[in-house]
KEVO-483093 format. One line per 2 residues: number of its first residue (from 1); their letters; for each residue x, y, z of C-alpha. Coordinates in Angstrom, 1 decimal. Layout:
NUM = a = X/Y/Z ~ ... .
This chain:
1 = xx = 0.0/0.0/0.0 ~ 1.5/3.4/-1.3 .
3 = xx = 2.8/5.8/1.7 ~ 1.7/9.2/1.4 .
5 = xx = 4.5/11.5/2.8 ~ 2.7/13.9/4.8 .
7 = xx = 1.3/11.6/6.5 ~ 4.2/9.8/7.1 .
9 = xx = 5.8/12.5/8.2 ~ 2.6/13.9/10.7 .
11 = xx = 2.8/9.9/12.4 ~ 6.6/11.3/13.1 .
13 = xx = 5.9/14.3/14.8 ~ 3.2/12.6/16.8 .
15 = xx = 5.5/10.0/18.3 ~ 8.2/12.9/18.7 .
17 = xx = 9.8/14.1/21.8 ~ 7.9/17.7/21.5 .
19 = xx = 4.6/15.6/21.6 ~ 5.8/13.4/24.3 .
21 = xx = 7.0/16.3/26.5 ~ 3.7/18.1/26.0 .
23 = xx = 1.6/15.1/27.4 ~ 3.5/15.0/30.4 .
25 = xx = 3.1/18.7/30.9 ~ -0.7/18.3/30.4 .
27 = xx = -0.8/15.9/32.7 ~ 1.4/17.8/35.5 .
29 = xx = -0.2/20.6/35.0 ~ -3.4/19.0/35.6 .
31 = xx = -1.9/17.9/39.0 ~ -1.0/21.6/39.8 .
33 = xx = -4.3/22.9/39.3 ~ -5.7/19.9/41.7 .
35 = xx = -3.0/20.9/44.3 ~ -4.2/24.6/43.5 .
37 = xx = -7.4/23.9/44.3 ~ -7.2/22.4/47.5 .
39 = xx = -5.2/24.7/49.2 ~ -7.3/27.5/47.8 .
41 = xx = -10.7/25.8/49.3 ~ -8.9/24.7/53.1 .
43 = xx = -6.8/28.2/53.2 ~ -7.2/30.1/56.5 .
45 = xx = -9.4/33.0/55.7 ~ -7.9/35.2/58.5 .
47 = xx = -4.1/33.9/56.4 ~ -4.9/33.8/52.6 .
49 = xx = -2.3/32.4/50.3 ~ 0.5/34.6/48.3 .
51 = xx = -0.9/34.9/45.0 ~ 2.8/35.5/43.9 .
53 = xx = 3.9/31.6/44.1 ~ 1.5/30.0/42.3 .
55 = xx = 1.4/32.7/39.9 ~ 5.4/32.0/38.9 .
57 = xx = 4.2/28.8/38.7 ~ 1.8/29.2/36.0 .
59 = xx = 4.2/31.6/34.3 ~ 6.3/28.9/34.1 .
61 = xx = 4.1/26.4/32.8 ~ 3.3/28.8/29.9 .
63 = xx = 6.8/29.2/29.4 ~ 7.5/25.5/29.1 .
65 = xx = 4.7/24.7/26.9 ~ 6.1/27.9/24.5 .
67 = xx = 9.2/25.7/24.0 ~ 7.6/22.9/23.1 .
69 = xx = 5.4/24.4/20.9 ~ 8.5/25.7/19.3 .
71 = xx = 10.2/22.5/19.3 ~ 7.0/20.8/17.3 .
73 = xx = 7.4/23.3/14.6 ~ 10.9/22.8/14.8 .
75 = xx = 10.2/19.2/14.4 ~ 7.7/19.7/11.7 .
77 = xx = 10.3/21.8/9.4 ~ 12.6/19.0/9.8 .
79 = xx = 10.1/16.0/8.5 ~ 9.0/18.3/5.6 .
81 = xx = 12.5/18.9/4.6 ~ 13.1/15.4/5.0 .
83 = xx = 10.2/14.2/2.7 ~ 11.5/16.6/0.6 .
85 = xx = 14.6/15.6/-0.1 ~ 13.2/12.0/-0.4 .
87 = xx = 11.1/13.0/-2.9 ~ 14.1/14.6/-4.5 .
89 = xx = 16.1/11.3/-4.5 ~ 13.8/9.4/-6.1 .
91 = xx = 14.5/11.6/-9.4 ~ 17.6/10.0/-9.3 .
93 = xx = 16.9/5.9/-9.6 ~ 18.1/4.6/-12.7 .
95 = xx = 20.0/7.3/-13.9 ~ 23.5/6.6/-14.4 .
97 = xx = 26.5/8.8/-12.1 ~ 29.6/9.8/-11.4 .
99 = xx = 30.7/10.2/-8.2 ~ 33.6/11.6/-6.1 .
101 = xx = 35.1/8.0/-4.9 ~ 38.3/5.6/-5.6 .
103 = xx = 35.6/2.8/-5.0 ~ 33.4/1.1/-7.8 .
105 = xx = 30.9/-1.8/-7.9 ~ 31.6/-5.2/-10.0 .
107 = xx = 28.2/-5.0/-12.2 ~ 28.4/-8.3/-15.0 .
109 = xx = 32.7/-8.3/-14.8 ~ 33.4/-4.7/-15.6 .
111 = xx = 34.3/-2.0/-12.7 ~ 34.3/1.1/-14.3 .
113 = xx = 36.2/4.7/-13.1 ~ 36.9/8.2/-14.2 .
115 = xx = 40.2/10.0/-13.7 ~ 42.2/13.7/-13.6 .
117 = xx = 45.1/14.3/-14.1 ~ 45.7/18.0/-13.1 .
119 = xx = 48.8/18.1/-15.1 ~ 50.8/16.0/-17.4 .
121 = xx = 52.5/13.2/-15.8 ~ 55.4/11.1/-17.6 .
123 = xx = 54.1/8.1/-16.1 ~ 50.8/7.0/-14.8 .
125 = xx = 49.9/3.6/-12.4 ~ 46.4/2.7/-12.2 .
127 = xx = 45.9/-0.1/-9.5 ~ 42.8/-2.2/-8.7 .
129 = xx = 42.7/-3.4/-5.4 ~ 39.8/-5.9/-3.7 .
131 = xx = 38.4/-5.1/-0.2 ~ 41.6/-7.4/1.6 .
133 = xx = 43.9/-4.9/-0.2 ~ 45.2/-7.7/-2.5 .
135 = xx = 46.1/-6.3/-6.3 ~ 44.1/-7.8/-9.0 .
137 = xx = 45.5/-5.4/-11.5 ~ 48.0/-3.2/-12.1 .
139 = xx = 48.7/-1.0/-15.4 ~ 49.6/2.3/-16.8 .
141 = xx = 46.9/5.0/-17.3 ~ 47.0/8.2/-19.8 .
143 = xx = 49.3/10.9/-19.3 ~ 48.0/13.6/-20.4 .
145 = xx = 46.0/16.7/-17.9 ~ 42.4/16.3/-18.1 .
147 = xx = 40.0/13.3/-17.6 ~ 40.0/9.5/-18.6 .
149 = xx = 38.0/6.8/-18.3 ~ 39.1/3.9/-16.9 .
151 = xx = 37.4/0.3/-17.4 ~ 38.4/-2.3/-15.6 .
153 = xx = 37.3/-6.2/-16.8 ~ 37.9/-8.3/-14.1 .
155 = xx = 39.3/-11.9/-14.6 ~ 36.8/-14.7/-14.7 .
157 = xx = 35.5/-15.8/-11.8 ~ 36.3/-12.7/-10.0 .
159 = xx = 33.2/-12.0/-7.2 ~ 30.9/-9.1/-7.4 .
161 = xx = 32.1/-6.7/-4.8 ~ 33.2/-3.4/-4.3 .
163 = xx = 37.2/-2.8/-5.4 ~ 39.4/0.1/-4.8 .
165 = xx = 41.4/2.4/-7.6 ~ 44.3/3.7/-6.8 .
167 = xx = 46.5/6.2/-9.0 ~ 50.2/7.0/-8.9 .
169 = xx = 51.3/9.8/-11.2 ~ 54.8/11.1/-11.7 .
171 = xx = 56.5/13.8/-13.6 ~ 59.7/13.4/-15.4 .
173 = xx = 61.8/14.8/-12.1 ~ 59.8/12.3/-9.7 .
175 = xx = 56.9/15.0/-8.7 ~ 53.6/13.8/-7.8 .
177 = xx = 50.8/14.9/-10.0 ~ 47.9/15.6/-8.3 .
179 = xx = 44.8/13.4/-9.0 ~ 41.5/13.2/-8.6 .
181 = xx = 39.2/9.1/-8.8 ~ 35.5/9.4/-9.7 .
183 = xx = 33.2/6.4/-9.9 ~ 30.9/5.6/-12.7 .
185 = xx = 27.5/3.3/-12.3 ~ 23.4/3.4/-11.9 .
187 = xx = 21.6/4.4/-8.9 ~ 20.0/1.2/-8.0 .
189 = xx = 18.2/1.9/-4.6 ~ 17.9/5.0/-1.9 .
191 = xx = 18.8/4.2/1.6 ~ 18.6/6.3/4.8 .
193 = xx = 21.4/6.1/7.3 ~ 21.5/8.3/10.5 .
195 = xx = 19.3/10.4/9.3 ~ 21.2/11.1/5.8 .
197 = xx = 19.8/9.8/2.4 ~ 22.5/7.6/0.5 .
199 = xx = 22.4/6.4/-3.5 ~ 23.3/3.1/-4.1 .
201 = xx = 25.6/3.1/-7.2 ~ 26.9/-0.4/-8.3 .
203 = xx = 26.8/-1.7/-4.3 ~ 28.2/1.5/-2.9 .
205 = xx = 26.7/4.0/-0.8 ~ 26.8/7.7/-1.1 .
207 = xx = 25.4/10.6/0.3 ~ 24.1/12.8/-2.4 .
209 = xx = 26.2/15.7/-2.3 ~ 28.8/13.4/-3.6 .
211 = xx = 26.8/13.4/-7.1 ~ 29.2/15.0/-9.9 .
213 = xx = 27.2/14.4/-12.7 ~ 23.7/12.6/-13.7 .
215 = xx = 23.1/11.4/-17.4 ~ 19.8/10.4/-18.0 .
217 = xx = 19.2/8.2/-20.5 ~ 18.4/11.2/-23.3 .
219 = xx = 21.1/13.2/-21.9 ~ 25.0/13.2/-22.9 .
221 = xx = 27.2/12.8/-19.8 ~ 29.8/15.8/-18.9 .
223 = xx = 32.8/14.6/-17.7 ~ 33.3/16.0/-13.7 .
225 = x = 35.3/19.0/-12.8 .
């Protein structure tokens, strides 16, 4: 049965701690006004009570309930944003991206990567590495500045996983060149973790601020900068 967000998001704020807190006020202040009561109806007539005490006390009691009022709100702005960035996620399933990590997914024995060079190197290293750190390949990359793709087909056999790219790039005198490892894949599932929505590109999670680029299917991709 379908969700609907908003009221998703209202069951939220009703089982939040603003809502809790209020009940219990309610149900305190119910217990002042009771105590209130009492003393009013068996005070000594010749001795009345200082108003000024229980008057602070229902100053304060307004003042409480203020906060949480303020802290329901606050709650409420948060689930909206929330549902809205949700909502905003979802434009992203099936669409294929690059993002800013030396990690890829094996999808049907490719891995596939994006580099930069930010200058010309005399000799570039690409290594792939699986999640024990062992190398399963090691070749040279392009040397020119700018950015390359890089596809790696993994040996037969070879288990679907995540695998790590790493990139050593030297000029002529032994400088390093500065470098930058993007990952390339499909967004196959939206996941929420500690309160952050995360992409699932290729078996890897991302938050989506990591997004360099999206290429719909009718859409050319542009490379990252």
């Amino acid at each position: 049965m379908p969700v609907n967000p908003a009221t998703a998001a209202a069951a939220l704020v009703t089982s939040s701690a603003a809502a809790r807190s209020k009940t219990k006020l309610a149900k305190n202040f119910d217990q002042f006004l009771t105590l209130l009561t009492t003393q009013l109806k068996y005070q000594d007539p010749l001795k009345p009570m200082d108003s000024t005490q229980f008057t602070n006390q229902l100053v304060s009691f307004s003042q409480v309930e203020q906060s949480i009022n303020t802290n329901k709100n606050l709650e409420n702005l948060i689930s909206q944003t929330k549902t809205a960035a949700m909502s905003n996620a979802v434009g992203y399933l099936g669409t294929d991206v690059t993002i800013k990590t030396d990690q890829a997914g094996l999808r049907k024995g490719t891995a596939k990567w994006q580099y930069n060079l930010q200058s010309n190197s005399d000799k570039t290293t690409l290594t792939v590495q699986d999640a024990n750190g062992q190398v399963l390949y090691k070749g040279l990359g392009n040397n020119k500045a700018g950015v390359h793709d890089f596809i790696w087909n993994a040996p037969e056999n070879t288990p679907a996983g995540v695998y790590t790219l790493t990139i050593s790039a030297k000029t002529a005198n032994g400088s390093d060149v500065r470098t930058a490892i993007f990952s390339k894949g499909k967004v196959e599932d939206i996941e929420t973790r500690n309160g952050k929505i995360n992409l699932s590109v290729n078996g890897i999670l991302t938050p989506v601020e990591n997004i360099q680029t999206v290429q719909p299917s009718s859409l050319s991709q542009k490379s990252p900068v």
